[in-house]
C-alpha positions in Angstrom: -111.3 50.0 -14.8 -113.2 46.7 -14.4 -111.6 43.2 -13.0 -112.5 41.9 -17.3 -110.6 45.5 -18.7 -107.9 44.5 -16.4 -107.8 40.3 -16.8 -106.0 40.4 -20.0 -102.9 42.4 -18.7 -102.7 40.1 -15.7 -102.8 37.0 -17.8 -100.2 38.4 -19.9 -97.8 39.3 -16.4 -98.6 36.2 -15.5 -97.5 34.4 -18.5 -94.3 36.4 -18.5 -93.0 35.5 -14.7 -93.8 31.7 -15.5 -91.6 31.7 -18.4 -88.8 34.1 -16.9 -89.0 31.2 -13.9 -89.0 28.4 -16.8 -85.9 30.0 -18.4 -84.3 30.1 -14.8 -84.9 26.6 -13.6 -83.9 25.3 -17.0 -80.4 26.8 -17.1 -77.6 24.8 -15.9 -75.2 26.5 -13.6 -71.9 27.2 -14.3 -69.0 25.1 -13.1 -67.4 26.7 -9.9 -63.7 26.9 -10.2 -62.3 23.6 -8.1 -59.0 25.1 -6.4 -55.8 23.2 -8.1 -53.9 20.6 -5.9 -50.4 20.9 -4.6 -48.2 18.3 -5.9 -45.0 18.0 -3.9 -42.2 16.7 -5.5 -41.4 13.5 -4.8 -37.4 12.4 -4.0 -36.3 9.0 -2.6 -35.3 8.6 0.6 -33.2 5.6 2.4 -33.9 5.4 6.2 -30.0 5.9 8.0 -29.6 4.7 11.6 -26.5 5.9 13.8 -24.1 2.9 14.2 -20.5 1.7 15.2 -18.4 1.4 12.4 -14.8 0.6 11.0 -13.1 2.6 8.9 -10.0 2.3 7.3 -7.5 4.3 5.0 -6.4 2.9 1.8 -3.6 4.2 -0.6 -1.3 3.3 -3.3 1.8 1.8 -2.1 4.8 0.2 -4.3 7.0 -2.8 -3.6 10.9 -3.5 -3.4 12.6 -6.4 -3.0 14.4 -7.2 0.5 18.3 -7.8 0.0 19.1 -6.9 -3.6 22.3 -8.0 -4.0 24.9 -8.7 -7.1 26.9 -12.1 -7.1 30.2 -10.9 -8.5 33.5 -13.0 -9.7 36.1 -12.3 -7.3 39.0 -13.3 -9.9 39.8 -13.3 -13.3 38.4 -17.1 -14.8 37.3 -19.4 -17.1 33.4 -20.8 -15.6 34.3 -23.9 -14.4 30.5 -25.0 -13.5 27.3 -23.6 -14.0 23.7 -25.5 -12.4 22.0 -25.0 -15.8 18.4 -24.7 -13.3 19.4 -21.6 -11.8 17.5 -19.6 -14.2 15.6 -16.0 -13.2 12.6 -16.8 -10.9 14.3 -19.6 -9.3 14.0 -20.0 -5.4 17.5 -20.8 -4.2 18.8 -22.4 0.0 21.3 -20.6 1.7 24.8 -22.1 0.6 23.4 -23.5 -2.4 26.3 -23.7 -5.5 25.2 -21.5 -8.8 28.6 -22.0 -10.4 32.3 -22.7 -9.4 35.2 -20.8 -11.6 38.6 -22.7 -12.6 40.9 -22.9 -9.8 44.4 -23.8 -10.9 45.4 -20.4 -11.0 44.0 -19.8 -7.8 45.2 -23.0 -6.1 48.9 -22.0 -7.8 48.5 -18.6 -5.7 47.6 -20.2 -2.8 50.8 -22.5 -2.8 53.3 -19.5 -3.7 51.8 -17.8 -0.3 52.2 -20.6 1.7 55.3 -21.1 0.4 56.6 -17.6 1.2 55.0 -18.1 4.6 57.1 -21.4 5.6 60.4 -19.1 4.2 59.4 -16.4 6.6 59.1 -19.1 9.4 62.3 -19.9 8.5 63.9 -16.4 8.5 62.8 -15.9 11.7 63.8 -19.0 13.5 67.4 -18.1 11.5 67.4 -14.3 13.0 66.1 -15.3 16.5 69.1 -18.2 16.6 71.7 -15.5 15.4 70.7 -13.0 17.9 71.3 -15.7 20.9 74.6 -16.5 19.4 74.8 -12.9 19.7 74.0 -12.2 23.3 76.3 -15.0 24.6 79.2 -13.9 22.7 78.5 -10.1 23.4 78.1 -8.2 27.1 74.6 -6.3 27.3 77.0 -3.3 27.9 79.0 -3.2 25.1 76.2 -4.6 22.1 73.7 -2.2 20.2 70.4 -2.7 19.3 72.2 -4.0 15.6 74.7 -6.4 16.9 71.6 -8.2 18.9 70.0 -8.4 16.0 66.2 -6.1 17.1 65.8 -4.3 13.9 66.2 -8.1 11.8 64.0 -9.7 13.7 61.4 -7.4 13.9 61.9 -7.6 9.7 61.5 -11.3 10.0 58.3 -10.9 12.3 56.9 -7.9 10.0 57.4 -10.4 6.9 55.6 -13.4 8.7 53.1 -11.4 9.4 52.4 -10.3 5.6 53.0 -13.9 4.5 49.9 -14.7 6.4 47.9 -12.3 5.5 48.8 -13.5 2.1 47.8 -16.9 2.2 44.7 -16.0 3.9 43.6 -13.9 1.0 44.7 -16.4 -1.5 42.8 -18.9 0.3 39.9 -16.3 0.4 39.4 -15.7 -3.0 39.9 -20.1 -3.6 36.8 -20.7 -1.7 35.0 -17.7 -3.3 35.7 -19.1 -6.6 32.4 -21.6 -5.4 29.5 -19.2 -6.3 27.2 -19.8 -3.7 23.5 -18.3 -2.2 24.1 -16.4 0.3 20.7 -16.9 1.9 17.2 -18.0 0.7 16.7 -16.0 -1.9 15.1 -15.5 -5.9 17.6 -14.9 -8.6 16.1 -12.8 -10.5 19.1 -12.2 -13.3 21.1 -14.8 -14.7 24.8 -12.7 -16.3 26.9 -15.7 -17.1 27.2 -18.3 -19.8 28.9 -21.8 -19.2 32.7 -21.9 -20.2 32.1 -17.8 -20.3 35.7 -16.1 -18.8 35.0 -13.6 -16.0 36.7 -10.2 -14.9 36.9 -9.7 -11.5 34.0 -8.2 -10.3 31.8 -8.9 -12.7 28.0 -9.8 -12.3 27.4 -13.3 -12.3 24.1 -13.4 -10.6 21.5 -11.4 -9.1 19.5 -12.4 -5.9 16.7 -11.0 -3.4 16.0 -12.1 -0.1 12.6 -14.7 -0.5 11.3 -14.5 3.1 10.1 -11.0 3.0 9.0 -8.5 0.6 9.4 -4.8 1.3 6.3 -2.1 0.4 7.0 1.5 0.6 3.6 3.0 1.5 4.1 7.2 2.0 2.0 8.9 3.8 1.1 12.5 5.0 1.2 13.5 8.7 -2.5 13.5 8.9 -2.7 10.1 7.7 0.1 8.8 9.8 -1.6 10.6 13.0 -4.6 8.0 11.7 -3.0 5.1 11.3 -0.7 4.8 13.9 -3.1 3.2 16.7 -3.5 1.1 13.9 -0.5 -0.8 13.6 -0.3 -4.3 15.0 -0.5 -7.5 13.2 -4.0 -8.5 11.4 -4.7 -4.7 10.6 -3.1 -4.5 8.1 -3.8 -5.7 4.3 -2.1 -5.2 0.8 -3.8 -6.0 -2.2 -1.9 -6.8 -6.2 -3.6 -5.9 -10.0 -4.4 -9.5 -9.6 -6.7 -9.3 -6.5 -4.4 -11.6 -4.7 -3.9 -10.4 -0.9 -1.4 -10.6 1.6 -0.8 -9.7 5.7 1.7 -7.2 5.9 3.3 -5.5 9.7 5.5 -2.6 10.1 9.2 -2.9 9.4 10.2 0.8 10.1 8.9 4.2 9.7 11.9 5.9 8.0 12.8 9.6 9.6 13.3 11.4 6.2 10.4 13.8 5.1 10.4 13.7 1.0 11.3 17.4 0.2 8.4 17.6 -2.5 6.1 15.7 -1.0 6.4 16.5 2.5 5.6 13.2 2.8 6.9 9.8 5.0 7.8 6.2 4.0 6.3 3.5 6.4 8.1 -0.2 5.1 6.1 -2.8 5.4 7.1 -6.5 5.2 5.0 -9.3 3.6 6.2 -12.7 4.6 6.7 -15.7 1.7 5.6 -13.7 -0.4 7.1 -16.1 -3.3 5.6 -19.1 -2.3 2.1 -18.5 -2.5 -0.2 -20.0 -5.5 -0.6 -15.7 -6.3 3.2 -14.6 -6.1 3.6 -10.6 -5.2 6.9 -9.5 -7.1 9.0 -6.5 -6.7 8.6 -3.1 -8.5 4.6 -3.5 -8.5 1.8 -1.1 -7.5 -0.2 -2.3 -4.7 -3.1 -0.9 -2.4 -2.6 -1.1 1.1 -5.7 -0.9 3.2 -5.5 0.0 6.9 -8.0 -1.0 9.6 -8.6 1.7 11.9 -10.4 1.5 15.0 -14.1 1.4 15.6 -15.8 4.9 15.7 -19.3 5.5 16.9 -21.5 8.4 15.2 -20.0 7.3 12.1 -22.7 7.0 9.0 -22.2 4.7 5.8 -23.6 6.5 2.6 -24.0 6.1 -0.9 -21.9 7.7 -3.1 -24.9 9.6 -4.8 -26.2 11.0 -1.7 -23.5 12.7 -1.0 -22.7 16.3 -3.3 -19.3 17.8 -4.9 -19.2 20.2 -2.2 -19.8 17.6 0.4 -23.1 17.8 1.9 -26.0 15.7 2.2 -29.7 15.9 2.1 -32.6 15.5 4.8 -36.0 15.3 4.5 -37.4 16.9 8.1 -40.6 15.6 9.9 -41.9 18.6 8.2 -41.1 16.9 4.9 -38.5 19.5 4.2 -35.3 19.7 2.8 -32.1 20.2 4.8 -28.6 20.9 4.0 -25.8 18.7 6.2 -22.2 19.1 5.6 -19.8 16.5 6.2 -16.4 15.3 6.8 -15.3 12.3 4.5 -13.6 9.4 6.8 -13.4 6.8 3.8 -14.0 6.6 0.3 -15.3 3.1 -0.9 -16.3 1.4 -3.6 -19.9 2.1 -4.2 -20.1 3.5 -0.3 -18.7 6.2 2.0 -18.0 6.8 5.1 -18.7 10.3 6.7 -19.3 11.8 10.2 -22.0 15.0 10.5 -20.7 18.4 11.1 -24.3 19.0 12.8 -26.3 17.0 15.1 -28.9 14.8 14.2 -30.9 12.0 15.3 -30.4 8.8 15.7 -32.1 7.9 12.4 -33.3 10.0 9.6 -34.2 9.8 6.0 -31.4 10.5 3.5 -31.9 11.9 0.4 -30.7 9.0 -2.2 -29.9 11.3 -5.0 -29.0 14.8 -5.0 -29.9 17.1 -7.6 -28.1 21.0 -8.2 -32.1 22.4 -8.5 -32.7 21.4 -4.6 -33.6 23.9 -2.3 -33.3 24.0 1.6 -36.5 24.3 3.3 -38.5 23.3 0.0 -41.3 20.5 0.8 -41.2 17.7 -0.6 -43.0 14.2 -0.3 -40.3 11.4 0.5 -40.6 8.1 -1.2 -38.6 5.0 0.5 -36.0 3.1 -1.7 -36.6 -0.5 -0.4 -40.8 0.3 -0.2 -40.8 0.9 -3.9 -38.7 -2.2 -4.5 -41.3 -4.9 -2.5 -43.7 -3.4 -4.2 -42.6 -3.8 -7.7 -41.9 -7.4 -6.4 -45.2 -8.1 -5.7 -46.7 -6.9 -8.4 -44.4 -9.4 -10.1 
C-alpha cells in the first residue's frame, strides 16, 4: 500500500485525536467536594478569679415586745382621772400618771387601820402595866404564866402586829389607786373610759418596755455552729417589710430545743427601736442577716451559672466542658456564694448559663460576657 492509498486514513486518525483532545480541553472539571467546617458551639463565659470574701447567713426572724405587762386596778372604783393623751402608741416616762381612781373609800380604810393600830398600842401598854402591877403584888414562886399576864400580852403584841400590817396594805393599795408607768414604755392598749367604775384587777392599761425590742431568730445547730464567732456588736443587722434597718446584739441564747423543730431561739435586742423616723413594732417578720467572717477560696457566682443539682460549668484550656460540684455558703439576691468541691485555679472561665443538653468533655468555643458588651457599645 502506497504513502497516497494510506493518506486518507491518517488524515481521518488525525482529525479524530484533535477533536477527542478539543472535547477534553473544553470540558470543565467537576467541583471537588470541599470538606465541611466544624462549628463549635458557642456558650458565654465570665472570667472568675479566687478571692477573699464575706459571707453571711440570713433568715426569717420575728419580733416581741420587751416587758409586756397589764396595768390592773387594784380596788373596786369609780376613774377619778384619766390623761385623755395616753392613747395606744403613746411613749410614756417612768412614773408618769395614766389615771388616778377615787380614793375616799380607800382613804376611809386607811383611817379604820390606823385607828385599830393606835387601839392595839393602847392594849398593849394596858396589858404590859397590868402585868407589872402583877409581879409586885405576886412572888415569882407562887404566880403562873396567867396571873403575870404572858399569854395577854403576847395577844396584845400578835394584834399590833396585824394592825400594822393592816394599815400598810391599806396605805398600799391608796398609793396604787395613782396609775402610774412603771418604766419607759409604749402603751399599746388603752381598757378604760373616764368616770368608767373598775373591779379589782381589771386591765386598765397595757405597756411594753421602749428601750429595747426583742427578735426571736431560731436557728439549727449547723447554723448556730456558723454564727457563733459571729456575734459581737456591728455584725449583726435586722431588716423590716419597709426596708428600714436596725443594729441588733445578742441578749441570750435560750437552752430549750423546739421539739418539732429541733431547733434554738437566739433573742436579740434592738435598741430605741420606737424612736426612729422607721419605727420596728412588735409581732412583725423581720430578716436578720449575719456577718460571718472572711473566708478565702470562696467564689461569688450568678445564680444562672449554677444548676439544680448544684454544679457549675468550666470551659478547659482545651475549650472543653467540665462538671464542678459545689457547696452553697450564701444565697443572694441575684448572686451566690459557693466554695469548689475540686481544685481549680486561680482563675477560670465560668459557664454563664447552664443548659440540661451540656455535656462534659464536649468542645466548645467560649465567648466572654463583658467582650460582647464593649463591642455592642462601640458599634453604638
Amino acid at each position: 500500500m502506497t504513502f497516497k492509498t494510506r493518506f486518507p486514513a491518517i488524515v481521518a486518525a488525525s482529525t479524530l485525536t484533535l477533536a477527542l483532545l478539543v472535547v477534553v480541553l473544553l470540558t470543565p472539571e467537576e467541583p471537588q467536594p470541599h470538606k465541611d467546617e466544624v462549628h463549635l458551639p458557642m456558650v458565654s463565659v465570665l472570667e472568675i478569679e479566687r478571692s477573699v470574701v464575706t459571707p453571711g447567713l440570713t433568715v426569717q426572724a420575728s419580733t416581741q415586745a420587751r416587758w409586756p405587762l397589764q396595768l390592773r386596778a387594784t380596788s373596786r372604783a369609780r376613774v377619778d382621772y384619766l390623761d385623755l393623751e395616753m392613747e395606744p402608741g403613746q411613749l410614756v416616762r417612768k412614773g408618769k400618771v395614766l389615771a388616778q381612781l377615787d380614793t375616799h373609800l380607800l382613804k376611809s380604810q386607811l383611817y379604820d387601820a390606823q385607828s385599830t393600830l393606835k387601839q392595839a398600842e393602847l392594849n398593849l401598854q394596858r396589858h404590859l402595866h397590868e402585868q407589872s402591877v402583877a409581879k409586885t403584888m405576886r412572888t415569882a414562886a407562887n404566880s403562873s404564866a396567867f396571873a403575870t399576864m404572858e399569854p395577854h400580852i403576847a395577844a396584845a403584841r400578835a394584834e399590833l402586829k396585824r394592825a400594822q400590817q393592816s394599815v400598810h396594805s391599806a396605805q398600799r393599795l391608796l398609793d396604787d389607786a395613782v396609775i402610774v408607768a412603771p418604766y419607759d414604755g409604749l402603751i399599746t392598749q388603752r381598757l378604760v373610759s373616764p368616770g368608767e367604775w373598775v373591779e379589782a384587777g381589771q386591765a386598765l392599761f397595757e405597756l411594753v418596755a421602749s428601750d429595747s425590742l426583742d427578735v426571736h431568730v431560731p436557728l439549727s445547730q449547723r447554723d448556730w455552729n456558723r454564727v457563733l464567732d459571729s456575734l459581737e456588736d456591728g455584725r449583726i443587722t435586722v431588716r423590716g417589710y419597709t426596708g428600714g434597718t436596725w443594729p441588733a446584739s445578742v441578749r441570750y441564747l435560750s437552752p430549750l430545743i423546739n421539739e418539732t423543730t429541733r431547733q434554738r431561739t437566739l433573742v436579740l435586742s434592738i435598741p430605741d427601736p420606737y424612736r426612729q423616723v422607721v419605727q420596728l413594732r412588735p409581732n412583725q417578720q423581720v430578716t436578720v442577716r449575719f456577718e460571718l467572717k472572711a473566708e478565702d477560696g470562696l467564689y461569688e457566682l450568678p445564680l444562672s451559672a449554677v444548676d439544680p443539682d448544684g454544679a457549675i460549668w468550666i470551659v478547659t484550656e482545651q475549650q472543653t466542658l467540665r462538671r464542678i460540684t459545689v457547696t452553697t455558703v450564701e444565697v443572694r439576691a441575684d448572686t451566690m456564694i459557693v466554695s469548689l468541691n475540686e481544685a481549680l485555679p486561680n482563675a477560670f472561665q465560668l459557664v454563664r448559663y447552664t443548659l440540661p443538653s451540656m455535656v462534659a468533655g464536649k468542645r466548645v468555643e467560649p465567648h466572654n460576657e463583658t467582650v460582647q458588651i464593649a463591642d455592642k457599645l462601640e458599634a453604638l
